[in-house]
C-alpha positions in Angstrom: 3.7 -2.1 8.9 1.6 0.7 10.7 5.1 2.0 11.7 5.9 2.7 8.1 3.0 4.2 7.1 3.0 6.4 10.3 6.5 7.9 9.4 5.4 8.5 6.0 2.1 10.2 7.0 4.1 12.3 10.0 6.7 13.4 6.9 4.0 14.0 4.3 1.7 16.3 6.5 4.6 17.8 8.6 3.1 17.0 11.5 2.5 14.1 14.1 -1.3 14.6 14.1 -2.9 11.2 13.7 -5.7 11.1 10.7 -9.2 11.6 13.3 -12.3 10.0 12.7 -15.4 10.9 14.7 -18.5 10.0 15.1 -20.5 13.0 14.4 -20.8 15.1 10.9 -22.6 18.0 9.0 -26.4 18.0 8.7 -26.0 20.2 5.5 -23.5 19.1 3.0 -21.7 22.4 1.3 -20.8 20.8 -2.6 -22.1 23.6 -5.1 -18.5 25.0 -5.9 -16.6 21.7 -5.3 -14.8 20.7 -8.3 -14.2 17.4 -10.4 -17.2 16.0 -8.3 -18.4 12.2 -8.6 -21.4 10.2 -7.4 -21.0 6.7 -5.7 -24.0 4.3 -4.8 -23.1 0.8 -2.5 -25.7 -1.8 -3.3 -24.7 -4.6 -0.2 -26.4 -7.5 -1.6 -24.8 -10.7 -3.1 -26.0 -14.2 -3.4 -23.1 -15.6 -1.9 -20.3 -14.2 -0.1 -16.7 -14.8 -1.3 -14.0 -15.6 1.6 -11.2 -12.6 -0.1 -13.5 -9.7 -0.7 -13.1 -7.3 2.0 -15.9 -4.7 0.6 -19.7 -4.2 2.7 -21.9 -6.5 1.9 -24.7 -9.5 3.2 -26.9 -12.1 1.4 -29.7 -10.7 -1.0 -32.8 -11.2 0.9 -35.6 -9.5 -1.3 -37.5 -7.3 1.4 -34.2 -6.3 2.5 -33.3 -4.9 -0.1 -36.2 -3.0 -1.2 -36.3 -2.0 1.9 -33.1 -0.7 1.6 -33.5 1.1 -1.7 -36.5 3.4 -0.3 -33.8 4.4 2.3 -31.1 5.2 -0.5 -33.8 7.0 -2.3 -34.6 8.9 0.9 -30.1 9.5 1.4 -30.3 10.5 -2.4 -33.3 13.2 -2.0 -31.7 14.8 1.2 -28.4 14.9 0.3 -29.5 16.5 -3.5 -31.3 19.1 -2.2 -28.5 20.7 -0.6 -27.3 22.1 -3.6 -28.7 25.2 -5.2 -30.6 24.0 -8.5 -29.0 20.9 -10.4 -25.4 19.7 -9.5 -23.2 19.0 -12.8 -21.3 15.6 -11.2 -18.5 13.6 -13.5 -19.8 10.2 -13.3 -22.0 8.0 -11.5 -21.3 4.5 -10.6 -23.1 1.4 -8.7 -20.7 -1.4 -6.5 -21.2 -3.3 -4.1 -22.1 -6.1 -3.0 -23.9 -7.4 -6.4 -25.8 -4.3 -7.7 -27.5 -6.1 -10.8 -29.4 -8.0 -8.0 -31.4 -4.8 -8.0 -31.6 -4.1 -11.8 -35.4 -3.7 -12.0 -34.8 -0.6 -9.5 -31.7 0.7 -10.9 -33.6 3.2 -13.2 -36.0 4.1 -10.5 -32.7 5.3 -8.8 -31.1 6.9 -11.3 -34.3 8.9 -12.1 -33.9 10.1 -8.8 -30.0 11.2 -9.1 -31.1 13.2 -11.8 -33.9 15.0 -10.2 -30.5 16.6 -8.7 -27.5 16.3 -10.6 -26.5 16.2 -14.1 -24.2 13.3 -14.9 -21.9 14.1 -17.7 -19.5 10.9 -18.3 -22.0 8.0 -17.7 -23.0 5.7 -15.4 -21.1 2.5 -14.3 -22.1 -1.0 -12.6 -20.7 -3.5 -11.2 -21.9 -7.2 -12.2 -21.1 -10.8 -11.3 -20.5 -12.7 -14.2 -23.7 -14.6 -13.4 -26.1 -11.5 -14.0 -24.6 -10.8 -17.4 -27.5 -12.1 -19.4 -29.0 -10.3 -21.8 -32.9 -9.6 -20.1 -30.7 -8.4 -16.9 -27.9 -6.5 -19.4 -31.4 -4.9 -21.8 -32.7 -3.5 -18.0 -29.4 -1.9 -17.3 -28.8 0.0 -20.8 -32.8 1.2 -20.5 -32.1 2.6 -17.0 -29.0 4.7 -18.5 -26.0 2.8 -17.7 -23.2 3.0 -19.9 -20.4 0.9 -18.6 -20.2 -2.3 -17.2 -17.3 -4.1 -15.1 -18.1 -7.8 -14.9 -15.6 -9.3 -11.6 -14.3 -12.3 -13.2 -11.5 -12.7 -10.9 -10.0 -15.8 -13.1 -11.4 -17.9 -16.5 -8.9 -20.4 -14.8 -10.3 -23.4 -12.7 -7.0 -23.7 -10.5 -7.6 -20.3 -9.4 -11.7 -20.0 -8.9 -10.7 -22.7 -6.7 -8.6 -20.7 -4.7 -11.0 -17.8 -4.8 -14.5 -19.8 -4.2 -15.8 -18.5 -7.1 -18.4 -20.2 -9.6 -17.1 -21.1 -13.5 -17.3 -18.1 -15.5 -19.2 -19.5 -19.2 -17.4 -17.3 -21.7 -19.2 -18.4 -24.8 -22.6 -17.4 -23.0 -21.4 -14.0 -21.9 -19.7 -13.5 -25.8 -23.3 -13.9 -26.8 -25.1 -11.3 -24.1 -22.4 -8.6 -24.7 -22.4 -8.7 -28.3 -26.2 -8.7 -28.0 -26.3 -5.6 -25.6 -23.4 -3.3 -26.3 -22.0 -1.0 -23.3 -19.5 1.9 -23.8 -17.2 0.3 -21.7 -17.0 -3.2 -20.6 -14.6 -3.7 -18.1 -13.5 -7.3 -16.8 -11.7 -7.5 -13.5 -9.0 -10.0 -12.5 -7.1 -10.4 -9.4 -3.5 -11.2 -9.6 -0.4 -12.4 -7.4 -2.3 -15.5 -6.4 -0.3 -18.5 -5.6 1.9 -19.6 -8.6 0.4 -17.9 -10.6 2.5 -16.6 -14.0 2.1 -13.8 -16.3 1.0 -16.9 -18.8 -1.7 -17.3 -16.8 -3.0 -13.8 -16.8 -2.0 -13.8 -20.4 -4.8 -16.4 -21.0 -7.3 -14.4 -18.9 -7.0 -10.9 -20.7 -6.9 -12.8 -24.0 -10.4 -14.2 -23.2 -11.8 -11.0 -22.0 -11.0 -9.5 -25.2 -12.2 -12.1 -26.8 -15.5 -12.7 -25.2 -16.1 -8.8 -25.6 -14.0 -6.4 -23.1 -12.1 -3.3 -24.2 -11.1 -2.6 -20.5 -9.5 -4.8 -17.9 -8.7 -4.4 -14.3 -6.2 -6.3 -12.8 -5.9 -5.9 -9.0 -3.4 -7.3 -6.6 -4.4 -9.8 -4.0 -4.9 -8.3 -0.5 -4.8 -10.7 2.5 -7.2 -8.4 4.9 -7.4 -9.6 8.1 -10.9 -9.9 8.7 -12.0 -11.6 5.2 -11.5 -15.1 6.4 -9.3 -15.6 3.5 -6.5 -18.8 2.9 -4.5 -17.7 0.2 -1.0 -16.8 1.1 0.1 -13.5 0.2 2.9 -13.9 -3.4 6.3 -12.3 -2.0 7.3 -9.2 -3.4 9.8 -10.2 -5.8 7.4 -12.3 -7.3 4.7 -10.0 -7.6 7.2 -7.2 -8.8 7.9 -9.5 -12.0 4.5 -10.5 -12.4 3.4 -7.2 -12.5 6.1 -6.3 -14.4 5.4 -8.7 -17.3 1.5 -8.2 -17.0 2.2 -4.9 -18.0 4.6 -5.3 -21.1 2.2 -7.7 -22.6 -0.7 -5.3 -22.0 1.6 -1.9 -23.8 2.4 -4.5 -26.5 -1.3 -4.9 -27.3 -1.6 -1.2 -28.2 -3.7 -1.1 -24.9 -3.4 2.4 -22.9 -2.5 2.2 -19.2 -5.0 4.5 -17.5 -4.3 3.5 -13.7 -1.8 1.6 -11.7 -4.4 -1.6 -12.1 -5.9 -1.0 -15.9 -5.6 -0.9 -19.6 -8.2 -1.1 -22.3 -8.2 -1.4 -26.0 -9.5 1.9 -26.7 -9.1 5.2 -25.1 -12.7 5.9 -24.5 -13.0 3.0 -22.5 -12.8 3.9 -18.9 -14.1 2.5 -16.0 -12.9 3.8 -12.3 -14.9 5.5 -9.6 -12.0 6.6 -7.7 -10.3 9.1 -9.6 -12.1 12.1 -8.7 -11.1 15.6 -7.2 -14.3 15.2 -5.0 -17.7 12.3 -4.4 -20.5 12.1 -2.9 -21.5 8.5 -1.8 -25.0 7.0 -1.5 -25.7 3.6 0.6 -24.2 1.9 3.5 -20.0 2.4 3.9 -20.4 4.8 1.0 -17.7 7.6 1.4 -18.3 11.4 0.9 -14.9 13.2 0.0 -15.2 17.0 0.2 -12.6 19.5 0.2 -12.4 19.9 3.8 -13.9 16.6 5.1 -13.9 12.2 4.1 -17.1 11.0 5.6 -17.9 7.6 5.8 -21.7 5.7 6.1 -22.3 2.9 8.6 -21.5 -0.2 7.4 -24.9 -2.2 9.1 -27.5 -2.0 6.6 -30.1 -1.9 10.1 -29.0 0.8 11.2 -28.1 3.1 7.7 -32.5 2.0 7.3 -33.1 3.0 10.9 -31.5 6.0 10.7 -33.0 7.4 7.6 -36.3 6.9 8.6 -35.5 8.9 11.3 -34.8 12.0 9.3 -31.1 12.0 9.7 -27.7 11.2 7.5 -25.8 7.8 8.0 -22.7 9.3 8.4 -20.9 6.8 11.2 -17.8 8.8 10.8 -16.3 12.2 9.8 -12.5 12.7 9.1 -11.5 16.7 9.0 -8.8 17.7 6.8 -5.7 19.6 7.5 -4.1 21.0 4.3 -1.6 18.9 4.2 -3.9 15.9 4.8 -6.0 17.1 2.2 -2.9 17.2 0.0 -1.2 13.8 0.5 -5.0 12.7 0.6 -5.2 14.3 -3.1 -2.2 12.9 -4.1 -2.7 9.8 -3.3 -5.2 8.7 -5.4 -4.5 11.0 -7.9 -1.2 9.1 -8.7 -3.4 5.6 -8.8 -4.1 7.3 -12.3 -0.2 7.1 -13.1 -0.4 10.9 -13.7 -0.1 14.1 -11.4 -0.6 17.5 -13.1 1.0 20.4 -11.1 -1.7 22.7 -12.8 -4.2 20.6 -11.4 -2.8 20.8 -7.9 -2.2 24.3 -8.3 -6.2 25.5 -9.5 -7.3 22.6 -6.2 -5.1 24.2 -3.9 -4.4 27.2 -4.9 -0.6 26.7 -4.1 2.6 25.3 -6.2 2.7 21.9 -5.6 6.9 22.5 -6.1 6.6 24.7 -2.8 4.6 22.4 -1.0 6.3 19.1 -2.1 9.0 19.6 -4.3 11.4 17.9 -2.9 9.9 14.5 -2.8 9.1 15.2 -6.3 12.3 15.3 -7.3 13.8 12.8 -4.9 10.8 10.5 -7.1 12.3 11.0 -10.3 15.7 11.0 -9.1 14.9 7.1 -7.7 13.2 6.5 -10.8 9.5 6.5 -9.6 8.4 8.8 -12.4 9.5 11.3 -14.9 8.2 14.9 -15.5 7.6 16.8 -18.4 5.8 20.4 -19.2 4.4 20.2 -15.6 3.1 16.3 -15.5 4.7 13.7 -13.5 4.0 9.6 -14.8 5.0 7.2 -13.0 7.4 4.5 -14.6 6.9 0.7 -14.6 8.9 1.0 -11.2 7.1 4.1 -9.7 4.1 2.1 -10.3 5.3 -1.2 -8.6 5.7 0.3 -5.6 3.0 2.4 -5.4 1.5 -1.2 -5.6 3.6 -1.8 -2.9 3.1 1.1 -0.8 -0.7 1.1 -1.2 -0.5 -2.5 0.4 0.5 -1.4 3.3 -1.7 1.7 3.4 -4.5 -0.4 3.0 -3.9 -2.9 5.5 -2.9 -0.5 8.5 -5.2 2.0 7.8 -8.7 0.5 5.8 -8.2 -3.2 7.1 -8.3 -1.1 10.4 -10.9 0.8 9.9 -13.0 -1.6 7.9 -12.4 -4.6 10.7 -13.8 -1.8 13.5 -17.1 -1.0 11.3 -17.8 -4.3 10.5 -18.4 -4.7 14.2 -19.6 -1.1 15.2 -22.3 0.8 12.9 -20.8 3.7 14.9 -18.0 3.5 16.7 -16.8 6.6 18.9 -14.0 7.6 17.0 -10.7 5.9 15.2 -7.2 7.0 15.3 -5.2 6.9 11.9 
């Protein structure tokens, strides 16, 4: 597994050099001119923990986590005044963890994001389908957020049971959301569970539309190693279909495919905080992407507190770019979007991307991975698949690594990529 993603990161950035993380980082944050910029918050609080999810998080203990939001306050201030006068920033949006845990703070925060930057696009949060009530939703809307993703993971019983998870009442969050309406309501779903059919996930996107969504997210199972999880991984050619037919169904709707992973019902619904030239993030395992550096917070919520009060950033560990890293970095997760613009490639970089990476372009389209036209490459059904399928393997050689190692160290010495 790492092999293959090591050749492919060796050909991609012409080079043999290893992606190096550190543990040291900037104390001033250069983002004034930085373009396409996002902001991320991490709330790390849940009420129970679920054996598959991989992300940073602990049980919601109430000091804690006041505690904890007087120290992102505190990130949010330094970090702000960097810039000269206010920041304009794309988006805003709140994971975690179980952010809506927080609510009756979350318009304290955002207050304070503003005091810095100007969010154009909206603000996002992320909710367990236990917090969508409609006091809890009314809080959200009068602290300015604007979309919602609820993480349903299945309406199905046979599946919650796989996953852990509670029963999802559809009727009662019907009646919140039409009670409380939200730009975008996104509902996420994880798919290639065992046996499960596109029938199934038929079912599930046919209630979330029904109960109120006009966005869905459906994400592929990922069997980290240090999550604890049961549930056997589907085998490719299983998954390949399922995504396959997942996706017909979704293009026969009418719904518009805006990433590998989602559709909604109408174009203005969007709902994705990774799709961005540039971020800063806010809160413990946040990221910062920059054009010359990834930074990444210390996952222990101790020691993110302990080291705020003592004046200084929570960065655990910096990552300096080469071009080319920058590049294939870019790349990446621009294509999760199913689209790569060479003029936007060319006004980042300030280079062709046909001189930089023209022939894997073309070897792409040639394989069928994507087609081109007037300078934009989308992905196919089958570029997409294995994107999937590639991204799978990134993710468990390169974040399952790094994410095991800062589960266990709030700031280890330095990792090797």
């Amino acid at each position: 597994m790492s092999f293959l993603t090591d050749c492919t990161r060796a050909w991609l950035t012409r080079s043999r050099k290893p992606f190096l993380f550190q543990n040291e980082y900037d104390r001033t944050l250069t983002f004034d001119t930085e373009r396409g910029l996002g902001l991320y918050i991490h709330i790390p609080f849940c009420k129970s923990i679920c054996n598959f999810c991989p992300y940073c998080k602990e049980i919601y203990d109430e000091k804690k986590a006041n505690d904890y939001i007087d120290a992102l306050l505190c990130e949010i201030r330094t970090v702000g005044g960097m810039a000269k006068g206010k920041r304009e920033v794309t988006s805003l949006y709140f994971g975690g963890g179980t952010p809506a845990l927080v609510a009756d703070r979350i318009g304290e925060i955002v207050n304070t994001v503003k005091e810095y930057f100007v969010i154009t696009e909206g603000i996002g949060l992320e909710l367990h389908p236990d917090n969508v009530t409609v006091p809890t939703l009314k809080t959200l809307r009068a602290a300015g957020v604007t979309k919602i993703s609820i993480g349903i993971q299945s309406f199905l019983e046979k599946y919650r049971r796989i996953l852990g998870r509670s029963r999802a009442d559809a009727a009662k969050l019907r009646e919140a959301l039409a009670a409380v309406p939200f730009e975008t309501v996104s509902m996420d779903f994880i798919f290639a569970l065992p046996e499960q059919t596109a029938e199934d996930l038929r079912r599930d996107i046919d209630t979330a539309i029904a109960v109120g969504a006009n966005h869905v997210a459906i994400y592929p199972f990922i069997d980290f190693t240090f999550t604890g999880s049961k549930v056997r991984a589907m085998p490719k050619k299983e998954k390949r279909a399922l995504l396959d037919a997942i996706t017909r169904d979704c293009l026969a709707r009418g719904m518009t495919r805006d990433s590998i992973w989602t559709f909604s019902t109408e174009k203005s619904a969007r709902y994705s905080s990774m799709t961005r030239d540039n971020f800063l993030g806010f809160g413990c395992s946040a990221t910062t992407l920059l054009r010359h550096q990834f930074k990444i917070n210390t996952f222990s919520v101790r020691e993110y507190c302990a080291r705020i009060r003592a004046g200084e950033l929570p960065t655990s560990l910096t990552l300096r770019f080469t071009e080319r890293q920058r590049m294939i970095y870019y790349l990446f997760w621009t294509a999760y979007s199913t689209r790569v613009s060479e003029a936007d490639f060319e006004a980042f970089f300030g280079v062709k991307l046909s001189k930089m990476y023209g022939m894997e372009m073309r070897l792409m389209k040639l394989l069928g991975f994507a087609t081109e036209r007037d300078g934009v490459w989308e992905m196919t059904a089958k570029g997409a698949f294995y994107y999937h399928y590639y991204e799978n393997f990134y993710t468990l050689a390169y974040i399952d690594k790094m994410w095991g190692i800062m589960r266990q160290e709030a700031f280890p010495s330095e990792i090797r990529l």
